[in-house]
C-alpha positions in Angstrom: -28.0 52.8 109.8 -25.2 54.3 107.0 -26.4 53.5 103.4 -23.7 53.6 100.7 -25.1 54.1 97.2 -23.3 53.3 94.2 -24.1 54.4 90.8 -23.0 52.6 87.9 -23.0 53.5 84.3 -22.4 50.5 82.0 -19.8 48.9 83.7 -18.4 52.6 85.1 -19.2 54.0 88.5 -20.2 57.5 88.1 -21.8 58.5 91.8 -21.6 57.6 95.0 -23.6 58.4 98.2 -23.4 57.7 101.7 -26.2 59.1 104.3 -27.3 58.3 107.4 -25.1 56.7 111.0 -24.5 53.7 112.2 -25.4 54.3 116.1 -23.0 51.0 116.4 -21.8 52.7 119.2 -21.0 56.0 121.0 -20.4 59.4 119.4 -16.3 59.3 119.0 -16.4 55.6 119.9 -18.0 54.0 116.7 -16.1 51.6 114.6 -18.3 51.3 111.5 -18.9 55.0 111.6 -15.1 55.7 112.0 -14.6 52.9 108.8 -16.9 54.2 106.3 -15.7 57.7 107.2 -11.9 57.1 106.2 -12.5 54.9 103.6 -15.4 57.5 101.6 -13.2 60.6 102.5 -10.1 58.9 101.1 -11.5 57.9 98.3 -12.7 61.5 97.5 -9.3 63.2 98.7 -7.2 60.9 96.6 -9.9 61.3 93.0 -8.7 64.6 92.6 -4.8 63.5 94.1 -4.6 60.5 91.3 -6.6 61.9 88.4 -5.8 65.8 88.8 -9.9 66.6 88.3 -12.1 67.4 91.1 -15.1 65.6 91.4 -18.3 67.2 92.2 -18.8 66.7 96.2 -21.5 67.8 98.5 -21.4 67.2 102.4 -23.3 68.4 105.6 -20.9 70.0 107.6 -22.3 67.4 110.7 -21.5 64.4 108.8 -24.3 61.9 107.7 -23.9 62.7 104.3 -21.6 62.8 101.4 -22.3 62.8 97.9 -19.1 62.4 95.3 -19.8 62.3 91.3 -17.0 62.4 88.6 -16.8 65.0 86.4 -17.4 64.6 82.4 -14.8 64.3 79.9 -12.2 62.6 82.3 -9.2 61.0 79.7 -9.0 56.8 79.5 -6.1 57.3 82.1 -8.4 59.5 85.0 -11.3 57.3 84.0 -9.3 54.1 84.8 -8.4 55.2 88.1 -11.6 56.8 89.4 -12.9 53.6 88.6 -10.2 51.4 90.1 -10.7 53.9 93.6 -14.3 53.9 93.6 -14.8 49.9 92.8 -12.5 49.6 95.8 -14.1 52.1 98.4 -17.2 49.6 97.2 -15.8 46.1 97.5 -14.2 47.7 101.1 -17.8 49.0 102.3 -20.0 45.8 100.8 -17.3 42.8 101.4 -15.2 44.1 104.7 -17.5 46.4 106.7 -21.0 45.8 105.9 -20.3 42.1 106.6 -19.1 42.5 109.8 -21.8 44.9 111.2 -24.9 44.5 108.7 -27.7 46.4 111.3 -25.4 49.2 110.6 -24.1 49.2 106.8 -25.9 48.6 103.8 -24.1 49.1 100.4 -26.3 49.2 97.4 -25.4 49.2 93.7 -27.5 51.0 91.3 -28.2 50.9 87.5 
């Protein structure tokens, strides 16, 4: 199973982490695996593309893990886009994906 952590500040997202796999199907053949893949990786390629900062990211080189945390001191404009591209790689993992394969997706949202 793929767990998708969310951090949240106050109302701000701050961290995310995904870890784990969804064994929904074959190696090269999985749907969820191939899902939450594009939509985390996006969402990490396109911080740094929208906002000019780049977050702080650590992977395994294997996959099964990726950790993504924004930086300090973004301005009100990079803050209100890293939000707006992390609340929807959330809403797209919890509301589109984990509901249509829940033994292999579960989205969490921290405090």
């Amino acid at each position: 199973m793929i767990q998708a952590t969310f951090k949240e500040q106050g109302e701000d997202m701050v961290a995310m982490t995904v870890e784990g796999h969804a064994m929904s199907a074959e190696y090269g053949q999985d749907l969820v695996c191939a899902a939450v893949s594009t939509l985390t990786i996006s969402m990490v390629n396109n911080l740094e593309r929208l906002t000019g900062v780049r977050p702080l990211v650590e992977q395994e080189p294997e996959g099964g893990y990726l950790y993504c945390e924004l930086p300090q001191g973004l301005s009100d404009a990079q803050k209100q886009v890293a939000q707006i591209l992390m609340k929807n790689c959330y809403l797209a993992l919890k509301e589109d994906v984990a509901k249509s394969a829940p033994e292999s997706l579960q989205v969490i949202l921290i405090h």
